[in-house]
Structure formats: structure tokens, C-alpha cells
N, CA, C and O atoms as a GROMACS GRO file, in nm:
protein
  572
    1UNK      N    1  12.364   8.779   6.247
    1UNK     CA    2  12.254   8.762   6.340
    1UNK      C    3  12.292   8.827   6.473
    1UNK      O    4  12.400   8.818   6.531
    2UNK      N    5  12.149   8.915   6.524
    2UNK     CA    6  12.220   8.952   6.647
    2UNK      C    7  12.232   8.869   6.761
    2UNK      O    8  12.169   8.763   6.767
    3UNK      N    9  12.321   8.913   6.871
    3UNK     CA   10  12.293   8.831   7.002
    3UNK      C   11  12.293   8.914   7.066
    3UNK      O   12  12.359   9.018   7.064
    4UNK      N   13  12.167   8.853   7.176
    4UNK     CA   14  12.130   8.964   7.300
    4UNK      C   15  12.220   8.861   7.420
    4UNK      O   16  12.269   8.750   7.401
    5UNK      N   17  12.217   8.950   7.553
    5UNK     CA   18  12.231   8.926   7.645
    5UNK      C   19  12.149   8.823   7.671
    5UNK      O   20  12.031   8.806   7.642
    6UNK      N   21  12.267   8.722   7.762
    6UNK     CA   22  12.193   8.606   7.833
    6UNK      C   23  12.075   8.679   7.954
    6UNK      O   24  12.108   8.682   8.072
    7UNK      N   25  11.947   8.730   7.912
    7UNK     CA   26  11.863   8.668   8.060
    7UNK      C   27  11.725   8.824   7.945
    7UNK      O   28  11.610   8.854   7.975
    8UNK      N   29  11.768   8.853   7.886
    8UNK     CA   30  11.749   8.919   7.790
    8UNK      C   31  11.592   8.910   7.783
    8UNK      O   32  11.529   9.008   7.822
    9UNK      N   33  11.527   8.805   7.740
    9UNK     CA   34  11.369   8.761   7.699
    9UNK      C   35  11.308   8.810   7.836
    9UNK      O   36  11.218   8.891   7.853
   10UNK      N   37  11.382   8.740   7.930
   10UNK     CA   38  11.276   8.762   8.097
   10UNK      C   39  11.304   8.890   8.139
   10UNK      O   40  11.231   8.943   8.223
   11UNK      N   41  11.394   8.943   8.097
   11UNK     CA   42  11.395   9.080   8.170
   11UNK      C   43  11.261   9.171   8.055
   11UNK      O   44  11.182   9.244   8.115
   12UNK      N   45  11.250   9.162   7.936
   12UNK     CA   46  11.172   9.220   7.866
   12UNK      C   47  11.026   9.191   7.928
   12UNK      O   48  10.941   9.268   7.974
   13UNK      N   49  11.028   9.018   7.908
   13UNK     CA   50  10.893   8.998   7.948
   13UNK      C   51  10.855   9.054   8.116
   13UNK      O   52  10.748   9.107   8.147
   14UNK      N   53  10.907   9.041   8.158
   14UNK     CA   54  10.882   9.118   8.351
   14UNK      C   55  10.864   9.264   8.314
   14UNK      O   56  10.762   9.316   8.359
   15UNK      N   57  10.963   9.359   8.224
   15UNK     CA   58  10.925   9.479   8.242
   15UNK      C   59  10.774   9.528   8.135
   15UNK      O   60  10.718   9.638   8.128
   16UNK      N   61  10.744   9.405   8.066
   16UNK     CA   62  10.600   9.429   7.981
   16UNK      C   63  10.509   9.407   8.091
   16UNK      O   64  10.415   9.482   8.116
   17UNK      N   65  10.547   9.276   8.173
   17UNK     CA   66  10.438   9.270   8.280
   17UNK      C   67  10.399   9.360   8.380
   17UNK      O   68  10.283   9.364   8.422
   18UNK      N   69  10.502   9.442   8.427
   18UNK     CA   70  10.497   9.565   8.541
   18UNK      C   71  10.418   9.667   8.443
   18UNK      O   72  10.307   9.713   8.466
   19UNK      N   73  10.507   9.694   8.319
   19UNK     CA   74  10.358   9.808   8.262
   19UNK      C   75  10.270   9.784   8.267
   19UNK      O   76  10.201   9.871   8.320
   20UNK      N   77  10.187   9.643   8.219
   20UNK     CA   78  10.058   9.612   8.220
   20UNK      C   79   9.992   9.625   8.360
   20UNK      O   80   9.879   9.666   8.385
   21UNK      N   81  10.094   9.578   8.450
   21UNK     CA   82  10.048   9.582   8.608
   21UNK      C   83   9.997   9.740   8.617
   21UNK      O   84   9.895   9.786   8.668
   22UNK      N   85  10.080   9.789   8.566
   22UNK     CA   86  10.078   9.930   8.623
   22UNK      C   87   9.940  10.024   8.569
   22UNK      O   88   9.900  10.135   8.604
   23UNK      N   89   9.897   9.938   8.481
   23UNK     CA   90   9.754  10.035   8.453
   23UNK      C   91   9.670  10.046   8.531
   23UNK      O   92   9.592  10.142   8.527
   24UNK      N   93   9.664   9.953   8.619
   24UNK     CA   94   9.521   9.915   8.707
   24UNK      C   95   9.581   9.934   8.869
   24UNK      O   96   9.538   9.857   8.955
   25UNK      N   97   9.723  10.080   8.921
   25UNK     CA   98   9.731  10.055   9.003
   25UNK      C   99   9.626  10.121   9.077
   25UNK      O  100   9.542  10.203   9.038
   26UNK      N  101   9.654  10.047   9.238
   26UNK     CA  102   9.530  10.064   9.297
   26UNK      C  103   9.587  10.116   9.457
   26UNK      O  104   9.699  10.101   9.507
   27UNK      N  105   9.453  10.186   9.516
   27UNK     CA  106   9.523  10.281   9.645
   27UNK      C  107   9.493  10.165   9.759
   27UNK      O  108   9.395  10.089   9.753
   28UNK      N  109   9.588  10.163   9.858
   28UNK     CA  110   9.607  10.079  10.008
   28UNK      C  111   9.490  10.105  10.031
   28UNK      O  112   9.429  10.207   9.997
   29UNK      N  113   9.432   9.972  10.115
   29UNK     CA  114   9.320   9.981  10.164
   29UNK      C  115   9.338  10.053  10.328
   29UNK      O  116   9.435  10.038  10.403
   30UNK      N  117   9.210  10.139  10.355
   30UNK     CA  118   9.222  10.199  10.498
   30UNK      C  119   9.206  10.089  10.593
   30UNK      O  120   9.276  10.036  10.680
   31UNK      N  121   9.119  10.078  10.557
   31UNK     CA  122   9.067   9.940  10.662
   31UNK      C  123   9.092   9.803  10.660
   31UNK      O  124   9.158   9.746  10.574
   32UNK      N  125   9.031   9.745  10.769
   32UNK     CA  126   9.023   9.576  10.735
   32UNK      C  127   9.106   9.506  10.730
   32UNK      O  128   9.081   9.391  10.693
   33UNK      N  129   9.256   9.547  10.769
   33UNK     CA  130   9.372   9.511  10.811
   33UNK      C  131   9.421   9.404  10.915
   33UNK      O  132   9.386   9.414  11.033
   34UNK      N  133   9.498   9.307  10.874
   34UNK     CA  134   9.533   9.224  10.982
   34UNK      C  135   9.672   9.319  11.036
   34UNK      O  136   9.760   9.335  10.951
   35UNK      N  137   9.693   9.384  11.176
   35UNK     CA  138   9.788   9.460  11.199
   35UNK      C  139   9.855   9.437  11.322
   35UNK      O  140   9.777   9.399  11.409
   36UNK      N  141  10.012   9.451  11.369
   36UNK     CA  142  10.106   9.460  11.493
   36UNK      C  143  10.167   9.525  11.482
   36UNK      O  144  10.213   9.578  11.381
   37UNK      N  145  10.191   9.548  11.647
   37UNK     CA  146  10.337   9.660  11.643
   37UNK      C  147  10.502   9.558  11.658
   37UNK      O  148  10.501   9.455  11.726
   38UNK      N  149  10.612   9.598  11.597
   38UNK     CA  150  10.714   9.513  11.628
   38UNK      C  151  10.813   9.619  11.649
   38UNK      O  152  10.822   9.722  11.581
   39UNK      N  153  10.881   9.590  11.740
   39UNK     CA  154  11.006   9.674  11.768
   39UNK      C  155  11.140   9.654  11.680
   39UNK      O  156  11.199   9.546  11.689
   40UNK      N  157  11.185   9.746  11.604
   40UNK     CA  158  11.299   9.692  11.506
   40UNK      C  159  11.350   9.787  11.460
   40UNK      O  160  11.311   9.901  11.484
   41UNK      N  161  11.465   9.755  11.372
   41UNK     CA  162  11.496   9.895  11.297
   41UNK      C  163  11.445   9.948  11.179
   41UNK      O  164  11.439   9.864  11.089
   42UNK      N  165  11.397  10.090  11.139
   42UNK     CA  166  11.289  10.113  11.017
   42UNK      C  167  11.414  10.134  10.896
   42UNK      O  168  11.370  10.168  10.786
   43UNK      N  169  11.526  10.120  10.902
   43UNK     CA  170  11.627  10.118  10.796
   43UNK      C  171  11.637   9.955  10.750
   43UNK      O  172  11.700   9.924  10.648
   44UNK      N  173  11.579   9.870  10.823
   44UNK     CA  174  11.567   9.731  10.751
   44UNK      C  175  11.415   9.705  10.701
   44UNK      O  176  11.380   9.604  10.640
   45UNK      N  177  11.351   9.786  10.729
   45UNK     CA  178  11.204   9.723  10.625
   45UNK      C  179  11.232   9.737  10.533
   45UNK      O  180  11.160   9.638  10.546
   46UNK      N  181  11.276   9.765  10.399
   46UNK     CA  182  11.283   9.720  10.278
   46UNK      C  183  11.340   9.589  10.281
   46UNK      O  184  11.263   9.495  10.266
   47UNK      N  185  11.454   9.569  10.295
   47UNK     CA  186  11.525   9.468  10.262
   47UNK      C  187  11.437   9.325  10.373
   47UNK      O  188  11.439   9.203  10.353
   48UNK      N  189  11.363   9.407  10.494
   48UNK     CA  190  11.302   9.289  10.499
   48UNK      C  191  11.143   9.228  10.442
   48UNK      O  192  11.096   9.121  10.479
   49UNK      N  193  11.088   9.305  10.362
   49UNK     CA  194  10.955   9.362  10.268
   49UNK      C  195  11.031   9.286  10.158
   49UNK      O  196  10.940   9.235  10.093
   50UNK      N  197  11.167   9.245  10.093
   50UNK     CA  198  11.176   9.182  10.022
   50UNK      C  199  11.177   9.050  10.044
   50UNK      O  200  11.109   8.994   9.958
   51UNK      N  201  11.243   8.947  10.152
   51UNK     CA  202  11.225   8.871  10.226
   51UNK      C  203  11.123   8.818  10.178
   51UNK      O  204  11.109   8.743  10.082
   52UNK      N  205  11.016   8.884  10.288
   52UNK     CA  206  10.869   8.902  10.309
   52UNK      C  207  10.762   8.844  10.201
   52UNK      O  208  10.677   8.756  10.214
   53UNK      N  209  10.802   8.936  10.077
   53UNK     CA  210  10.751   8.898   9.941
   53UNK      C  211  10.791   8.763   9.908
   53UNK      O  212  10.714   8.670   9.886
   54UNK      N  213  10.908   8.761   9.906
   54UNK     CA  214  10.931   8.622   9.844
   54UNK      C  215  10.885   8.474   9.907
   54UNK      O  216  10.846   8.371   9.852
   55UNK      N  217  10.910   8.516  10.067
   55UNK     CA  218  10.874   8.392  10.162
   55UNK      C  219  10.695   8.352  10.152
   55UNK      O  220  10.644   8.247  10.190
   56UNK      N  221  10.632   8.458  10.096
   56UNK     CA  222  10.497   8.473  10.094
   56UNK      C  223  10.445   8.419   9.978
   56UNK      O  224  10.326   8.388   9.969
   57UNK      N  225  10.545   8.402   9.863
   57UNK     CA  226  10.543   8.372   9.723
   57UNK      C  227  10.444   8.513   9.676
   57UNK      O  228  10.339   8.500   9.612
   58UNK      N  229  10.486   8.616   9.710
   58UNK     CA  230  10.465   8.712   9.655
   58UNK      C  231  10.519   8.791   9.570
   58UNK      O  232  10.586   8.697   9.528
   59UNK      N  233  10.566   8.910   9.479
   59UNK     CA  234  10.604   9.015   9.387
   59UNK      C  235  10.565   9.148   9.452
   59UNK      O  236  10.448   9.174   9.478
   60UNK      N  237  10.682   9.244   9.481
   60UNK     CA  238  10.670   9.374   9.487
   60UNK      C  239  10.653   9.448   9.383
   60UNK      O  240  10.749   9.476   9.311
   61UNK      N  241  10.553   9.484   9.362
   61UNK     CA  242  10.513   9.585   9.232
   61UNK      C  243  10.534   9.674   9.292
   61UNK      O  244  10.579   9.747   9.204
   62UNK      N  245  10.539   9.733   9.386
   62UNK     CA  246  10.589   9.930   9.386
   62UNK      C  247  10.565   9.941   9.560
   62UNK      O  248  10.485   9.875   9.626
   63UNK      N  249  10.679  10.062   9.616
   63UNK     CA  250  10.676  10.101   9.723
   63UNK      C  251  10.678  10.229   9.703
   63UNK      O  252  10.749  10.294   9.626
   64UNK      N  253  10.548  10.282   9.820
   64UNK     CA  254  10.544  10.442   9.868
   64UNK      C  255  10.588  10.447   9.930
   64UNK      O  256  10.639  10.346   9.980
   65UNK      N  257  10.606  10.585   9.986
   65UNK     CA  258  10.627  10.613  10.110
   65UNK      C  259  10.606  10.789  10.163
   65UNK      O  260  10.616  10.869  10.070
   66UNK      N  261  10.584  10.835  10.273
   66UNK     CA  262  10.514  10.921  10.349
   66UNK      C  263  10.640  10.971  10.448
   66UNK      O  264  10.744  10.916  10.483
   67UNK      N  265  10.578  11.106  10.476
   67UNK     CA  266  10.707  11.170  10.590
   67UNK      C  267  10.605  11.120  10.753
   67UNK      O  268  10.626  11.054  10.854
   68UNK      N  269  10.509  11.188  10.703
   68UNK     CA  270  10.419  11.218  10.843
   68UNK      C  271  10.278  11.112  10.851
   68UNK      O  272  10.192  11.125  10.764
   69UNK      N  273  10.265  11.027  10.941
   69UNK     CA  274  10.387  10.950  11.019
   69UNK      C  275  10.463  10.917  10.937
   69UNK      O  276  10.418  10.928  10.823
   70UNK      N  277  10.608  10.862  10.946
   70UNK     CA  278  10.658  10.806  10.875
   70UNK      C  279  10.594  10.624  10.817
   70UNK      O  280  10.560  10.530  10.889
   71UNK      N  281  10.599  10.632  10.683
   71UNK     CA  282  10.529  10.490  10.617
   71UNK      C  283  10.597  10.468  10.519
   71UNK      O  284  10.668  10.539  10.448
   72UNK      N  285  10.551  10.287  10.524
   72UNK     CA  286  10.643  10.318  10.381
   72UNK      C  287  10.537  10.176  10.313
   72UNK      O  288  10.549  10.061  10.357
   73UNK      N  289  10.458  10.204  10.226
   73UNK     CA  290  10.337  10.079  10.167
   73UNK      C  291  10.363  10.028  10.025
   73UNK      O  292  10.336  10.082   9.918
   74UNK      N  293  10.435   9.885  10.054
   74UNK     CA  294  10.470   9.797   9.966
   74UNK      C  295  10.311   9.719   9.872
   74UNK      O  296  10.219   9.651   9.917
   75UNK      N  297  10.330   9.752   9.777
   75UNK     CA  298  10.197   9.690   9.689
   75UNK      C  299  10.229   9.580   9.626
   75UNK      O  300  10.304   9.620   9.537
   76UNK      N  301  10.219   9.446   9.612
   76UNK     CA  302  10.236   9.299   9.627
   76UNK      C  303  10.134   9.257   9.486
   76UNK      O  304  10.038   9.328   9.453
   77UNK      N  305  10.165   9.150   9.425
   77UNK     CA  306  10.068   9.109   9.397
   77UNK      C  307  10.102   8.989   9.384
   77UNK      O  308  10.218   8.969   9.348
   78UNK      N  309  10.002   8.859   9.411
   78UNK     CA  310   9.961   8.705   9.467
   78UNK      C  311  10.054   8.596   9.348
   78UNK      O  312  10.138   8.675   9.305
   79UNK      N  313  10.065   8.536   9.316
   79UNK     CA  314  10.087   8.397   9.207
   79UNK      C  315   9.900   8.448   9.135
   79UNK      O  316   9.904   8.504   9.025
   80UNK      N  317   9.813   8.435   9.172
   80UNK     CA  318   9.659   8.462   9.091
   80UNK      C  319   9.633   8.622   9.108
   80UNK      O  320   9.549   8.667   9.186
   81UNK      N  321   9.695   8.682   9.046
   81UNK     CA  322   9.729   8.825   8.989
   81UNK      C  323   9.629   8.890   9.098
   81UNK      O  324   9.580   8.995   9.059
   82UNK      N  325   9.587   8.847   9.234
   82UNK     CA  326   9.552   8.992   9.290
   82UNK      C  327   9.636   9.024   9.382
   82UNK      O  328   9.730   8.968   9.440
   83UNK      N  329   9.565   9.157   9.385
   83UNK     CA  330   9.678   9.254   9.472
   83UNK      C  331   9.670   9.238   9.666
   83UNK      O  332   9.573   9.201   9.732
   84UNK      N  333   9.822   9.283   9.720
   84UNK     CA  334   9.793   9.272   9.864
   84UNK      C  335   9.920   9.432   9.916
   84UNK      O  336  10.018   9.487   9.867
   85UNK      N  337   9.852   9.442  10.016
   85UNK     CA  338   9.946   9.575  10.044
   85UNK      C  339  10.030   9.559  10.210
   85UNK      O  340   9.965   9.521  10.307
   86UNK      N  341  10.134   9.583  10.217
   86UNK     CA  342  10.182   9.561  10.316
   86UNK      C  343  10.226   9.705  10.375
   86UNK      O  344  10.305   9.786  10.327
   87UNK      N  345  10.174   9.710  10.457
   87UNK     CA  346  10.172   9.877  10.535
   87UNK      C  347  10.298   9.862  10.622
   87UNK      O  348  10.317   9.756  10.681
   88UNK      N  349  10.404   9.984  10.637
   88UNK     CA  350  10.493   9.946  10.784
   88UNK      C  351  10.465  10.110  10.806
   88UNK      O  352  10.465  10.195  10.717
   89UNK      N  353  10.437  10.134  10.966
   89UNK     CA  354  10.421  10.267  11.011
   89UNK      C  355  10.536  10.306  11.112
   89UNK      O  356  10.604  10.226  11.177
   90UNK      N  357  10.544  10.418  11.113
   90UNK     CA  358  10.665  10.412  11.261
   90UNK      C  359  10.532  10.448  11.343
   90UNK      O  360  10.440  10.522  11.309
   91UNK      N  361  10.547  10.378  11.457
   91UNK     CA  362  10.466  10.433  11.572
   91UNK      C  363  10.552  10.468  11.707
   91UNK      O  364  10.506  10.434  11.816
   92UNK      N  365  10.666  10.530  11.702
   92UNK     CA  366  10.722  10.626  11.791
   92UNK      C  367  10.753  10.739  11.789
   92UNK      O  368  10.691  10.811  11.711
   93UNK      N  369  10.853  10.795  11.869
   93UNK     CA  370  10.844  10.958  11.870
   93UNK      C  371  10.937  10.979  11.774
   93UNK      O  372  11.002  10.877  11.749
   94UNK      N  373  10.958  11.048  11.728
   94UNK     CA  374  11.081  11.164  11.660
   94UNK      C  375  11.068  11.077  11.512
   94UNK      O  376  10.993  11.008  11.444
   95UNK      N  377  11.207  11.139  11.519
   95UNK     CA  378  11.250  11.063  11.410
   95UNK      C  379  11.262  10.935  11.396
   95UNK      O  380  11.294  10.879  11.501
   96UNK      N  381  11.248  10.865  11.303
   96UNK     CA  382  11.202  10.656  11.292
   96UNK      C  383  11.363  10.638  11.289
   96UNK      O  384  11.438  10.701  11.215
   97UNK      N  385  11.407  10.524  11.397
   97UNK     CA  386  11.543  10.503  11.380
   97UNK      C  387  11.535  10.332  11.463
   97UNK      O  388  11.592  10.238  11.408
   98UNK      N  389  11.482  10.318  11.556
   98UNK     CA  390  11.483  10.157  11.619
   98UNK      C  391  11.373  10.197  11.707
   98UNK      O  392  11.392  10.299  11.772
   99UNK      N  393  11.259  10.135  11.723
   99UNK     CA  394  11.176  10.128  11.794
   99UNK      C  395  11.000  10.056  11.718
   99UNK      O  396  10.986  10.005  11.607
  100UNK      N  397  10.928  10.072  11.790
  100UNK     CA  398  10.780  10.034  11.738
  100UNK      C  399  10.721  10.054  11.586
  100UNK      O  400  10.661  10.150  11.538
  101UNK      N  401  10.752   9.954  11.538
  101UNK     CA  402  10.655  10.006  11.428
  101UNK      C  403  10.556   9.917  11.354
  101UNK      O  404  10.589   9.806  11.314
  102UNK      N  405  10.390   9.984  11.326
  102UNK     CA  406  10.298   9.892  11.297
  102UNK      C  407  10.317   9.800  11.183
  102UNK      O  408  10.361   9.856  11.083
  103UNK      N  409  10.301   9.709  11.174
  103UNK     CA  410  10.328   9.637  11.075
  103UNK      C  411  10.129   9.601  11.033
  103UNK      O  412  10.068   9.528  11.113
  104UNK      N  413  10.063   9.651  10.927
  104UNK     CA  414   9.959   9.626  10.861
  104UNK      C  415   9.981   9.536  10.709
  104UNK      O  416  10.077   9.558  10.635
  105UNK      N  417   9.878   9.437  10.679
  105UNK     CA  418   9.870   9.397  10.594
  105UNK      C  419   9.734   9.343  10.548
  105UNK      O  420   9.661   9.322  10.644
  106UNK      N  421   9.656   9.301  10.382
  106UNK     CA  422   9.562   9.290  10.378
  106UNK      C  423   9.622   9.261  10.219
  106UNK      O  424   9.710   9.309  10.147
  107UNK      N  425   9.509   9.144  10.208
  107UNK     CA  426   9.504   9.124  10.025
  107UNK      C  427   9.327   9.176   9.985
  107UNK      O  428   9.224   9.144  10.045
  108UNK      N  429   9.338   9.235   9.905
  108UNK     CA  430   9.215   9.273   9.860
  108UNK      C  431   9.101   9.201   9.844
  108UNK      O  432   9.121   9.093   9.789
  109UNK      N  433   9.003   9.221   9.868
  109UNK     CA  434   8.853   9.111   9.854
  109UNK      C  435   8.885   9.031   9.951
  109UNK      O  436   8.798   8.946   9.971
  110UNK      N  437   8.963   9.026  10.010
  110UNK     CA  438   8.910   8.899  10.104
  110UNK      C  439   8.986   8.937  10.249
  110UNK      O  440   9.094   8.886  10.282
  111UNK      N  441   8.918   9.026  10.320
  111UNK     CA  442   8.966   9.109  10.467
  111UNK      C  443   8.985   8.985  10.611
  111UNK      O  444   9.031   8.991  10.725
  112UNK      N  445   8.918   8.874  10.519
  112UNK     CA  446   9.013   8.776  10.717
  112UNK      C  447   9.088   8.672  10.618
  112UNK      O  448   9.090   8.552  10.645
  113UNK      N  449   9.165   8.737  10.472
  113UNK     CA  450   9.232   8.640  10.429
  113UNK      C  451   9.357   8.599  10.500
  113UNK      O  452   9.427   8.687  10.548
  114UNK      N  453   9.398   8.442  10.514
  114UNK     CA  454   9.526   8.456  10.586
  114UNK      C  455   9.694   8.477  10.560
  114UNK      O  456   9.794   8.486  10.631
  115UNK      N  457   9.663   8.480  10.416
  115UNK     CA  458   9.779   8.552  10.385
  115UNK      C  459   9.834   8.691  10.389
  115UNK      O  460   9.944   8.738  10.357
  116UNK      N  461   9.686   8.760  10.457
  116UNK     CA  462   9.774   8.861  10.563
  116UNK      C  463   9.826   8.866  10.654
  116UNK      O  464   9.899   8.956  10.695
  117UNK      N  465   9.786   8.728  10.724
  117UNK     CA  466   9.850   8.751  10.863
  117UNK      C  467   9.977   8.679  10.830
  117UNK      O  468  10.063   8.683  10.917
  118UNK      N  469  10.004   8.614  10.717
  118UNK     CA  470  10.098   8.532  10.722
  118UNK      C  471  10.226   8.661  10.634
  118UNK      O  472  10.347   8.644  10.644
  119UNK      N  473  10.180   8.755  10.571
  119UNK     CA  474  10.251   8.852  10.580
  119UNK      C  475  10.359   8.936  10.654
  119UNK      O  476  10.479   8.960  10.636
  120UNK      N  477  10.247   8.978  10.761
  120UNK     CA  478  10.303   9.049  10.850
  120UNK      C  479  10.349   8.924  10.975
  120UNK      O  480  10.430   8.951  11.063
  121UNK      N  481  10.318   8.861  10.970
  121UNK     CA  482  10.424   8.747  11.061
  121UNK      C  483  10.552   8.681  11.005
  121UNK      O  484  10.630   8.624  11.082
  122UNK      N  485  10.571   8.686  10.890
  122UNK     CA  486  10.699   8.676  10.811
  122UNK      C  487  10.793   8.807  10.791
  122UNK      O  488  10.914   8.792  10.775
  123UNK      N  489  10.720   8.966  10.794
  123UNK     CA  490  10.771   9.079  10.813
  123UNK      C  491  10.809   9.084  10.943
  123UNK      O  492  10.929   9.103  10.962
  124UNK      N  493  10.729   9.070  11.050
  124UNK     CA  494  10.825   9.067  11.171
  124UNK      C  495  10.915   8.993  11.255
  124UNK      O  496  10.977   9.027  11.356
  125UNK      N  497  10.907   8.831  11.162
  125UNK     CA  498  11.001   8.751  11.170
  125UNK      C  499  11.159   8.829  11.147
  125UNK      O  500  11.241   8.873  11.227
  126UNK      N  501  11.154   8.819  10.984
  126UNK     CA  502  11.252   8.848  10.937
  126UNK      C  503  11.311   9.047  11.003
  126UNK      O  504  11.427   9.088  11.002
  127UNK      N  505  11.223   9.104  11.037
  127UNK     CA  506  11.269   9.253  11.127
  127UNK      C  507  11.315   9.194  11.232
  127UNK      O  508  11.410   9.251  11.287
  128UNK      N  509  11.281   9.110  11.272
  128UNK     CA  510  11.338   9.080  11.453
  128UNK      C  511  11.500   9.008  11.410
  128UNK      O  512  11.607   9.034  11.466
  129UNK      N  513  11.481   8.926  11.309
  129UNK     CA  514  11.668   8.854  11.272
  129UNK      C  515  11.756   8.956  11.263
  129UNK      O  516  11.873   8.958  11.300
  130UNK      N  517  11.659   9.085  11.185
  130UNK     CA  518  11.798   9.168  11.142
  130UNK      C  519  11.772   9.338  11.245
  130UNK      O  520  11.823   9.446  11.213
  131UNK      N  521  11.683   9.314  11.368
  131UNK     CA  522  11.733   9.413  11.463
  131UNK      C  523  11.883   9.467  11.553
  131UNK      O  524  11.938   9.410  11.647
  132UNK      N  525  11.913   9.570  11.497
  132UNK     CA  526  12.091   9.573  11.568
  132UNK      C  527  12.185   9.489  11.531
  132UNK      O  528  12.275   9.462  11.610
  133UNK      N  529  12.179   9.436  11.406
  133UNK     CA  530  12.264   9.402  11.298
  133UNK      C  531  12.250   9.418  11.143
  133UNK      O  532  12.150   9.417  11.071
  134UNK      N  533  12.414   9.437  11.110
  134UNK     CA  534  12.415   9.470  10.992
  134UNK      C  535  12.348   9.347  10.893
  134UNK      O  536  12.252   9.369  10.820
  135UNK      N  537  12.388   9.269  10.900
  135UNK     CA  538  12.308   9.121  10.838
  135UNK      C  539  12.283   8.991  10.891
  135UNK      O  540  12.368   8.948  10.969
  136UNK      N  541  12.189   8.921  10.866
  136UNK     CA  542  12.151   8.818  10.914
  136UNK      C  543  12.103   8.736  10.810
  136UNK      O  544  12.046   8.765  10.704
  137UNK      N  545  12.140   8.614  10.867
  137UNK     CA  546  12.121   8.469  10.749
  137UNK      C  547  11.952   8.407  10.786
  137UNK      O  548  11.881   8.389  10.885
  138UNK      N  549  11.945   8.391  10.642
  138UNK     CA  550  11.828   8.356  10.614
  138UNK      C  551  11.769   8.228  10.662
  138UNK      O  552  11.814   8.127  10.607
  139UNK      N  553  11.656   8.207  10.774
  139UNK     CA  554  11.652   8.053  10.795
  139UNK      C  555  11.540   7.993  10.704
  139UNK      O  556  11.505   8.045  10.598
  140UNK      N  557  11.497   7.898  10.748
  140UNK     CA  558  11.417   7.783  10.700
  140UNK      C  559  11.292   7.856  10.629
  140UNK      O  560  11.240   7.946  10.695
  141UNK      N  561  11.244   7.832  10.519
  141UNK     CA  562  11.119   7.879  10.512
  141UNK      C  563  11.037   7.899  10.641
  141UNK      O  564  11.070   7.819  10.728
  142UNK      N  565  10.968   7.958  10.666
  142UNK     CA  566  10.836   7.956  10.737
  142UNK      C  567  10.680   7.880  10.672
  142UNK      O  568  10.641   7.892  10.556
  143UNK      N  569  10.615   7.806  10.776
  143UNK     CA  570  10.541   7.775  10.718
  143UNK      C  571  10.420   7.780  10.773
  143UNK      O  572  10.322   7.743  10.708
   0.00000   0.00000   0.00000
């Protein structure tokens, strides 16, 4: 009889679920955005977009990203399978390295939902812990 790896079933079943996710992906909304600017470093938005997701009880299904402006748009989707997009823009000069950047967010169908704002207020939570440091400890949920 064979034996698989311990964790084996959930890793199958998650990567059946991302294909299925993946048929129906869908483009960032332009508009209708709950949005801020936060000053931070743009080499920690991922790792804080993961944070973010989780503190939100959200799932990162897929990140883009853009030269000009520099962006980088995390596509989310809810515990009730709809989708939410979390936009981060650089909004300064040159090259993106520590300074301003927009933080946009929005869940689909529902534009004054508040789990956008509760998005991007958990994204710029967690950017402000880990501005001008290499790591920072995780506090209390937010609520």
C-alpha cells in the first residue's frame, strides 16, 4: 500500500481549488475604491498583503504587478467565495524604495463594503510595524 506525505490530501485539495478559482479570474476594479496614502517601505507589501489577507480572514489567489506607476494588485477572495482586490501604488518620485504609497481596496458588488476599509487599514497597520525594519512581531488581532 502506498503512503503519501503527511499534509498530502490538503495540498491536492487547495491546488484543485486555485484551478477552479482560476477559471473565472477577474480584472481589478477601476473604481469605487475605499483608498490612502501610507508612507512605508514598497519591499514590505507582500509580506505585509500576506498579513493583511489573513487578519481579514481572507486568501490570496494571485498577485500582479506593473512597472509604470509602480503596482502591485493582490486578488483575494472572502470565506463566501467572492472576490476583493487590494491595490498598493507607489505614489512618489523615482524609483519605489520608502515613501507614499496608495493603498486601494474594494470587494466586488458591494463598493461601501467595509471590508474594504478594513483591508487597507490592516495593510497600513501592518506597513507602518515593519517601516525601517527588517522584522516585526505580530500584535493582537485587529478588530
Amino acid at each position: 500500500m502506498a503512503h503519501w506525505p503527511q499534509g498530502f490530501g490538503l495540498s491536492v485539495s487547495v491546488l484543485f481549488g486555485v484551478l477552479a478559482g482560476c477559471a473565472g479570474v477577474s480584472k481589478p476594479p477601476e473604481a469605487e475604491s475605499h483608498s490612502i496614502i501610507v508612507h512605508a517601505d514598497w519591499d514590505d507589501c507582500d509580506a505585509a498583503a500576506l498579513i493583511t489577507a489573513s487578519r481579514c480572514e481572507m486568501g490570496i489567489v494571485e498577485r500582479r504587478g506593473r512597472m509604470s506607476p509602480p503596482t502591485k494588485v493582490y486578488e483575494l477572495v472572502t470565506p463566501g467565495n467572492e472576490t476583493a482586490w487590494l491595490t498598493v501604488r507607489w505614489a512618489g518620485e523615482g524609483d519605489p524604495v520608502s515613501g507614499p504609497i496608495r493603498l486601494e481596496a474594494r470587494v466586488l458588488d458591494a463598493p461601501d463594503d467595509p471590508r474594504a476599509r478594513r483591508l487597507v487599514g490592516a495593510m497600513r497597520h501592518r506597513l507602518r510595524q515593519l517601516r525601517g525594519v527588517e522584522t516585526a512581531p505580530l500584535d493582537a488581532p485587529l478588530r
